[in-house]
MIBA-257274 format. One record per residue (C-alpha): residue in three letters; x, y, z. Coordinates in steps of 0.001 Angstrom, whole numbers. Layout:
% residues N
R  type        u        v        w
R   ALA        X        Y        Z
...
END
This chain:
% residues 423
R  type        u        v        w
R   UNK    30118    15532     4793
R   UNK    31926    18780     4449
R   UNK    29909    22315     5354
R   UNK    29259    23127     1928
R   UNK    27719    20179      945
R   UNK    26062    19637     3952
R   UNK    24614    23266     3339
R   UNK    23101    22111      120
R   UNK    21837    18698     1066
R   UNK    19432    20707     3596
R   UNK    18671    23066      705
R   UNK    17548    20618    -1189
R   UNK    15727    18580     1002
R   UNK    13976    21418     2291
R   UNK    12439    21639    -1074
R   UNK    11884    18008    -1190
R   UNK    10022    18033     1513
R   UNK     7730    21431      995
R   UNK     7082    19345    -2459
R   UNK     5734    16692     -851
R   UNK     4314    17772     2397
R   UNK     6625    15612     4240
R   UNK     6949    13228     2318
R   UNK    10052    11919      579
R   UNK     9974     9367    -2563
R   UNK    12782     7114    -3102
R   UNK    14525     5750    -6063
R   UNK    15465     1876    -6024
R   UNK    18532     1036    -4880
R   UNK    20098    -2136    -5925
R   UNK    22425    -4243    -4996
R   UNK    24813    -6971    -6542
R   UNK    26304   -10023    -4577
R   UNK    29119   -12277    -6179
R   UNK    28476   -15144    -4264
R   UNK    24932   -16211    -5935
R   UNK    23097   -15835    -8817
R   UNK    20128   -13931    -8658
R   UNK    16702   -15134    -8764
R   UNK    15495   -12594   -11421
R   UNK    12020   -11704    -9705
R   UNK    12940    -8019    -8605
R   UNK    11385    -6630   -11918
R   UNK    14088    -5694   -14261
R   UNK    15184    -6181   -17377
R   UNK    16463    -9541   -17817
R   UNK    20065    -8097   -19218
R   UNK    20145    -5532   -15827
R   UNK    20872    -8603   -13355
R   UNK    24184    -8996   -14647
R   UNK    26752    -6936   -13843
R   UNK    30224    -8112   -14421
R   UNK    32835    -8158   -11925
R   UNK    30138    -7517    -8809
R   UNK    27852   -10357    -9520
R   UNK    24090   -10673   -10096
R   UNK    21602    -8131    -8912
R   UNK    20062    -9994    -6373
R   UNK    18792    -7238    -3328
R   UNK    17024    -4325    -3263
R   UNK    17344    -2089     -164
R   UNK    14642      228      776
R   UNK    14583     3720     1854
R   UNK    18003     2867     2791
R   UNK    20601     4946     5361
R   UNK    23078     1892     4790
R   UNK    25951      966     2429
R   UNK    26183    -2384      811
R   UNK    29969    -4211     2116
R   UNK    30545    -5535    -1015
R   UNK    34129    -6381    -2653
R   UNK    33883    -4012    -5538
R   UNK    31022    -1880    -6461
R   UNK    30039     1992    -6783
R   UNK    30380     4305    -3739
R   UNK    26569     4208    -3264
R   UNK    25862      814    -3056
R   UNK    22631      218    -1027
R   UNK    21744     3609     -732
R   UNK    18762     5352    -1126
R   UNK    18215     8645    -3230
R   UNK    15307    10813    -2620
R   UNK    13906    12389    -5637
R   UNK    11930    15433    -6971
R   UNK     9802    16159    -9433
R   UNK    12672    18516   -10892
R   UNK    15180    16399   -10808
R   UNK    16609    17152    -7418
R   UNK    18272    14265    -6133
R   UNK    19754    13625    -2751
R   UNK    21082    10505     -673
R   UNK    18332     9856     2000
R   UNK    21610     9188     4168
R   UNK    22807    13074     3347
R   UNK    19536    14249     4052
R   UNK    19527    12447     7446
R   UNK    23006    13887     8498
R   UNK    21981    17352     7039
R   UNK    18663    17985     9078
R   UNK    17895    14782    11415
R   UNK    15075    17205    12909
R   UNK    13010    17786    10054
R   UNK    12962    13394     8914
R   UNK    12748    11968    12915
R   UNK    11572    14950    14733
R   UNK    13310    16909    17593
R   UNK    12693    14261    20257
R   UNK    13839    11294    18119
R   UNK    16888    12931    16388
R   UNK    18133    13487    20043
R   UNK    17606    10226    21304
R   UNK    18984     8654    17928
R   UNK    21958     9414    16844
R   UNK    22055     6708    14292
R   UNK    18746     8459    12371
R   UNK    16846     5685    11005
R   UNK    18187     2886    12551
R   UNK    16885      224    10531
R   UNK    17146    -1523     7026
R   UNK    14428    -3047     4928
R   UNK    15225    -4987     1608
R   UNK    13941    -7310     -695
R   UNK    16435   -10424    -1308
R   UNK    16232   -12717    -4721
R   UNK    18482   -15904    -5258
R   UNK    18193   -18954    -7377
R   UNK    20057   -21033    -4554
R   UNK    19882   -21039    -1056
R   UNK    21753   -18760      864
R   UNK    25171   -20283     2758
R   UNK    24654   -21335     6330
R   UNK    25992   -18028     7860
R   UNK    25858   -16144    11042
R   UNK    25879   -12393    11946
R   UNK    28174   -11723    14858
R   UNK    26474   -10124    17580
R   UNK    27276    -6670    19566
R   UNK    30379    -7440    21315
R   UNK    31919    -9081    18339
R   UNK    30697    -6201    15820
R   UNK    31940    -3643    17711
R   UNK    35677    -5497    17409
R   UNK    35465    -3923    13554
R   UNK    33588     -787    13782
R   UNK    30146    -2538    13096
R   UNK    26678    -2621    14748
R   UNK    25378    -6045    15006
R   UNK    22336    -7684    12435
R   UNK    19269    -8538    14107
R   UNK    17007    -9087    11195
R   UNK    13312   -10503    10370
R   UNK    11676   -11964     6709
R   UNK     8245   -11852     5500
R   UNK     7884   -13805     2661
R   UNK     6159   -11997     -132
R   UNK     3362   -13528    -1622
R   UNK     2563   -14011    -5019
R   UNK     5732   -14589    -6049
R   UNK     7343   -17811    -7213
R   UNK     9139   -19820    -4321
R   UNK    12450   -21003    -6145
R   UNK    13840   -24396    -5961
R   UNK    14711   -24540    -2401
R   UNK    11784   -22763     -216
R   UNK    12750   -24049     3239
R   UNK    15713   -22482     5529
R   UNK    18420   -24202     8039
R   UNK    18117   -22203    11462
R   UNK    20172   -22786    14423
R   UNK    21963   -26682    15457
R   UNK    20417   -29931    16916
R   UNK    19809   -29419    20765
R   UNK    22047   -31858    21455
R   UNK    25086   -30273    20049
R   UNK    24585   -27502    22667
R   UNK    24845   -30577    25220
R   UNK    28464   -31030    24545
R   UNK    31445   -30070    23073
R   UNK    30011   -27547    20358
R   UNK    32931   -25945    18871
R   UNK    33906   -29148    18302
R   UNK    31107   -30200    16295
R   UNK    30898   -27508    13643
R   UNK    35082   -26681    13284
R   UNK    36300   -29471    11244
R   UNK    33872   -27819     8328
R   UNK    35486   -24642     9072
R   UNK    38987   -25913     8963
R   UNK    38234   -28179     6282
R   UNK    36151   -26011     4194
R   UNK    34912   -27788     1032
R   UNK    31884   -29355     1565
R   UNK    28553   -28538     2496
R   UNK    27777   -31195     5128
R   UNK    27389   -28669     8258
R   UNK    24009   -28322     7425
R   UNK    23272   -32172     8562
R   UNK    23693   -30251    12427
R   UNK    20773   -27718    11278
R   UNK    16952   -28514    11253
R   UNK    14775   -26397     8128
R   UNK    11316   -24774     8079
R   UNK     9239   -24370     5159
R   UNK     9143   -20784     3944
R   UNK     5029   -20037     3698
R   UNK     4172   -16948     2148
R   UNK     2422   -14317     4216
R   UNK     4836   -15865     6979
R   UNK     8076   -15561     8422
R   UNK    10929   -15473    10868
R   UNK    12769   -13886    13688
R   UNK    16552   -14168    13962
R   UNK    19001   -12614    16579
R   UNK    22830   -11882    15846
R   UNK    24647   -15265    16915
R   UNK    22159   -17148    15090
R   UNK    22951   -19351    12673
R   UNK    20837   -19918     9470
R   UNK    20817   -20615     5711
R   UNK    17836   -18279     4021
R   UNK    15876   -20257     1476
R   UNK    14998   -19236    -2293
R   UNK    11551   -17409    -1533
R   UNK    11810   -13775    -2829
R   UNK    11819   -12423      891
R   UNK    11114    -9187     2457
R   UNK    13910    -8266     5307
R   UNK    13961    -6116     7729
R   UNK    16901    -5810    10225
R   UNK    19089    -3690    12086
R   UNK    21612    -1016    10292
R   UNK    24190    -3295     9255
R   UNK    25694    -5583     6489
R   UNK    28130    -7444     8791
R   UNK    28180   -11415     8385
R   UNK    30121   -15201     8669
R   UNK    29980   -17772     6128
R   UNK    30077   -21226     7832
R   UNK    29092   -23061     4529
R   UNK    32066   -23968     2304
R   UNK    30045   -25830     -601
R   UNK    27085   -24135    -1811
R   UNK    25436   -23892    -5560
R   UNK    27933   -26490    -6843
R   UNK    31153   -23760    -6200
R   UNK    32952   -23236    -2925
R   UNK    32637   -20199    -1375
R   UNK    35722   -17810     -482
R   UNK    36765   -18611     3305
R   UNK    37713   -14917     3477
R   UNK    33961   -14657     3683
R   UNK    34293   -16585     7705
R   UNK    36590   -14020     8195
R   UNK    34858   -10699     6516
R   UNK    34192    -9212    10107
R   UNK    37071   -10491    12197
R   UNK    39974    -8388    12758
R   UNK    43395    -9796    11358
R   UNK    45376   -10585    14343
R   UNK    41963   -12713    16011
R   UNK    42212   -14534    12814
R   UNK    46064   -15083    13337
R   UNK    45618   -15963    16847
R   UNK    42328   -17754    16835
R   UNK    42121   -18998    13005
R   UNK    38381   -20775    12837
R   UNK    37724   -21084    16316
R   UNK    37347   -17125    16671
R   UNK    33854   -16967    14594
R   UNK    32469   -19752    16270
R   UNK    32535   -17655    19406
R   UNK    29736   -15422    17559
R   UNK    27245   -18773    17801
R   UNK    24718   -18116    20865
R   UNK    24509   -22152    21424
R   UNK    21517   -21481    24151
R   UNK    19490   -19810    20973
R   UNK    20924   -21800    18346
R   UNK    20085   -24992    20316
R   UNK    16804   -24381    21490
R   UNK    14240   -27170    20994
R   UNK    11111   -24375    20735
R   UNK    13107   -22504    18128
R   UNK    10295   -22498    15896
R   UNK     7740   -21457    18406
R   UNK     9560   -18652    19649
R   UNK    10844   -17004    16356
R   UNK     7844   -18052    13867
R   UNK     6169   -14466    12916
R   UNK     2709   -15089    11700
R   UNK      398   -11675    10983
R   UNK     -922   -10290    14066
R   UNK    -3284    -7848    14399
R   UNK    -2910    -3673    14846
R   UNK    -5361    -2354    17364
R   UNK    -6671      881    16872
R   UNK    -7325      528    12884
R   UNK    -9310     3151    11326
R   UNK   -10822     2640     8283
R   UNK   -11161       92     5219
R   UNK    -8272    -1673     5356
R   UNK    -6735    -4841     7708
R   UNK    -3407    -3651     9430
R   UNK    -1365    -6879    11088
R   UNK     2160    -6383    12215
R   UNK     4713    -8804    10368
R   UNK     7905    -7774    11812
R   UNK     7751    -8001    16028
R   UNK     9278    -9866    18803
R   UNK    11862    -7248    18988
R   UNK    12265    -3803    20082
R   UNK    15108    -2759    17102
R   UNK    12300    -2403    14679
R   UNK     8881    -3100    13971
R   UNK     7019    -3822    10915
R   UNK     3315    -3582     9411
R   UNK     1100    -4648     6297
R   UNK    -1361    -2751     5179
R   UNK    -4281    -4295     3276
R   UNK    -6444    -1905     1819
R   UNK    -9119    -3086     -663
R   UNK   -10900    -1564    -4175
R   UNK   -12371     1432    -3653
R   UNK   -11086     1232      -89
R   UNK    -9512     4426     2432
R   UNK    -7945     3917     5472
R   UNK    -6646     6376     7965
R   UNK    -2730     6216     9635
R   UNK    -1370     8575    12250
R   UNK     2160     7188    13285
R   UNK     4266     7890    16539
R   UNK     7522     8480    14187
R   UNK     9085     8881    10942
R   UNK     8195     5716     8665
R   UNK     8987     4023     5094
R   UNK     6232     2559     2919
R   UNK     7243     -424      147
R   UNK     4106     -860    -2161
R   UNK     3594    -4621    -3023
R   UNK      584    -4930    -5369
R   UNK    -1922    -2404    -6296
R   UNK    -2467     1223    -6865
R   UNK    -3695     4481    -5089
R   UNK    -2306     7045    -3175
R   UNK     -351     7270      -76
R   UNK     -493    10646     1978
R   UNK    -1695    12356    -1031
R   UNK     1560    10654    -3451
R   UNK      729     8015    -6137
R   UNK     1914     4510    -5077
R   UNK     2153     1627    -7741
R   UNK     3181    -2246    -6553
R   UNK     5516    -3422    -9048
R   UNK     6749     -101   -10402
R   UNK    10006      731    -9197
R   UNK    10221     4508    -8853
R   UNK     6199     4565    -7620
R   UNK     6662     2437    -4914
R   UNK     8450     3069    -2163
R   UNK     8178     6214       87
R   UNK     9405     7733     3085
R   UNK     6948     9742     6081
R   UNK     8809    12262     7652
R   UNK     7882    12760    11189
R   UNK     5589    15772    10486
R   UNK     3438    13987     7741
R   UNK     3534    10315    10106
R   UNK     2232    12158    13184
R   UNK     -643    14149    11623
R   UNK    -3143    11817     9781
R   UNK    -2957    10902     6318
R   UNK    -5023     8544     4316
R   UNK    -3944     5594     2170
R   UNK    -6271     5241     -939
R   UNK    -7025     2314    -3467
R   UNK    -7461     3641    -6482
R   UNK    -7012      670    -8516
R   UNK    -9161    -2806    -9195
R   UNK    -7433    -4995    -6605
R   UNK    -5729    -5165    -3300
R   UNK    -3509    -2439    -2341
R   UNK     -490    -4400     -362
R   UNK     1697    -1713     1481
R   UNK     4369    -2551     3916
R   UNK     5196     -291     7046
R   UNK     8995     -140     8392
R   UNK     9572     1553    11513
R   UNK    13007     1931    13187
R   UNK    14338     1285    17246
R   UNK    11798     2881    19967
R   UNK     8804     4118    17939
R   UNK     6239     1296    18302
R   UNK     6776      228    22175
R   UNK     2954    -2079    21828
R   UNK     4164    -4477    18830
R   UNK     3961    -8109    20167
R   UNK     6651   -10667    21528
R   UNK     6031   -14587    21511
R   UNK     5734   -15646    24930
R   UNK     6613   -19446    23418
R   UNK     8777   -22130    25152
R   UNK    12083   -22211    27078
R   UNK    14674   -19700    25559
R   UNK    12851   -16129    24265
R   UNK    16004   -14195    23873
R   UNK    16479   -10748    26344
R   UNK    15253    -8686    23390
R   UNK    11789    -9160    23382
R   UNK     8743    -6185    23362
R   UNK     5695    -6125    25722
R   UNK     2444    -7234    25109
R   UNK     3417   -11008    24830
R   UNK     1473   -13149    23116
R   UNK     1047   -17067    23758
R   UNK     2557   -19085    20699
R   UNK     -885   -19821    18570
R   UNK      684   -20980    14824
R   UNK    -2936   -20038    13620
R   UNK    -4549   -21165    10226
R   UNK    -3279   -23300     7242
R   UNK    -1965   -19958     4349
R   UNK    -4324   -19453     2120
R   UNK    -2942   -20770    -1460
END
């Protein structure tokens, strides 16, 4: 960002956040893939999913510091504006880079170079994703990358798709033997879809979801999913055949530097498969995120944290009911996704469904102080909480069965898969 502009961009949000009392609302940012059709539940205009050359709308990315790695597509891909009543408009990323002090506070900004350090998004296919893998830190860092720890929460509500289960991980016994073996022919071969016979699925239950480290392989199912994961858009495709087409093999290699592809070919992204993880018989146990509960709440509403087990980022929803208030005061700067419902958050209108009125982000003054969320409307108010690396240190980890990962938060809880969701 050059001086001048940088000069502005803190003029601007300056205003911004006067306006709001530290608070920032964002505009939707979407974001096209060419690989899938989309699943058309994001809440546009049937003619707005398609768009050409760059696909299908099929993601939206939330209060987002992070630019979408697609093939073609505008400069601003996956990021966020902020927006005024006045029509100011500014990239949340800008605003980040021009005054990290005033959005994560003093002693945050210092400790985080990387400002928000997180990205949330909503993701919305028609098939299932490709059995693909996101390298992990040492193999990121080979391109310039960070690595993509990331969580789902499957929205309820909203219809499941054709294929509601996902492929995580390989057979234990794989692990037991020669495993590069096992998965390369499909690599080298590349046209079918049979490397998901060495994967086991869980159903995708809404209210529920999943924890997945970098160097773990999986294949997302159709359920209009809620995301949230570390800063980064890097990825493998190990899945050749998928929604009747076959998939570009450039895709295997879309974070791999050329000369490990000359050198290596196929066998060089099988090195980002963590076969201890990937293998592990209590897979489901130890990454299964079911709603926990927040201690502490004050007021109407249920908090239960949806996004744990790691310490990269943390996630809550907030349940607030007709008529209802409940009272936040947050360790750090925060963004807010509105499901269902209306009211206000912090004093700003909030409307589930509405693009434009529903997503938000709490600036480290305004998250710190308390602020009340209010229903306003005639049902549930569904909000979702995303918080980035280092601000919640009391969110859960599964203390589950044999291999837990070196990531994991305090305050372990003992696997428990709890009640049947209610339909």
């Amino acid at each position: 960002m050059t001086a001048e502009r940088h000069s502005g961009a803190r003029h601007v949000l300056a205003r911004l956040l006067q306006a709001g009392n530290g608070v920032l609302r964002c505009e939707p940012a979407w974001v096209a893939r060419d690989f899938l059709p989309p699943g058309r539940r994001l809440g546009l205009p049937e003619h707005a999913y398609d768009v050409g050359e760059r696909g299908g709308i099929c993601e939206r990315w939330l209060a987002s510091t992070t630019k979408a790695d697609n093939r073609v597509g505008p400069p601003d891909e996956g990021l966020s504006h902020v927006v005024g009543e006045h029509g100011e408009r500014l990239l949340l990323r800008d605003a980040v880079a021009a005054d990290p002090v005033a959005i994560l506070g003093a002693a945050y900004a210092a400790t985080h170079p990387a400002g928000l350090g997180r990205l949330a998004k909503i993701f919305d296919y028609a098939y299932r994703l490709p059995y693909h893998i996101h390298p992990p830190q040492e193999f990121a860092s080979l391109v310039g990358r960070n690595a993509k720890d990331e969580s789902y929460h499957f929205l309820p509500g909203a219809d499941l798709g054709a294929h509601p289960e996902t492929f995580f991980g390989v057979h234990p016994w794989i692990t037991e033997r020669a495993a590069y073996d096992v998965l390369l022919p499909y690599l080298v071969d590349w046209d079918s879809d049979l490397i998901l016979r060495h994967a086991r699925a869980e159903l995708q239950v809404p209210g529920e979801g999943f924890h997945v480290p970098s160097g773990v392989l999986h294949a997302p199912g159709t359920a209009l999913t809620l995301e949230l994961q570390e800063d980064s858009d890097v990825s493998a495709m190990f899945q050749a055949l998928n929604a009747g087409r076959i998939v570009s093999k450039d895709l295997l290699f879309k974070d791999v530097r050329p000369r490990d592809r000359a050198e290596h070919g196929e066998r060089f992204p099988l090195g980002f498969v963590d076969w201890e993880v990937n293998g592990d018989p209590w897979f489901y146990e130890n990454r299964h995120l079911r709603p926990l509960p927040v201690t502490g709440a004050d007021g109407d509403g249920e908090e239960t944290w949806v996004f744990y087990n790691t310490g990269k980022y943390a996630g809550k929803r907030l349940v607030v009911p007709p008529g209802g208030v409940h009272r936040l005061r947050e360790p750090g700067v925060y963004s807010v996704f509105a499901w269902t419902g209306t009211g206000t958050y912090a004093g700003h209108e909030v409307r589930g469904g509405e693009p434009g009125l529903d997503e938000l982000v709490v600036t480290f003054d305004a998250a710190t102080r308390e602020h009340e969320v209010v229903n306003t409307g005639g049902t549930d108010l569904m909000v979702f909480l995303f918080f980035g690396p280092g601000l919640h240190t009391e969110t859960p980890s599964i203390a589950g069965r044999g291999v837990t990962g070196p990531d994991q938060a305090t305050a372990p809880i003992r696997y428990n898969p709890g009640p049947p969701a209610k339909k």
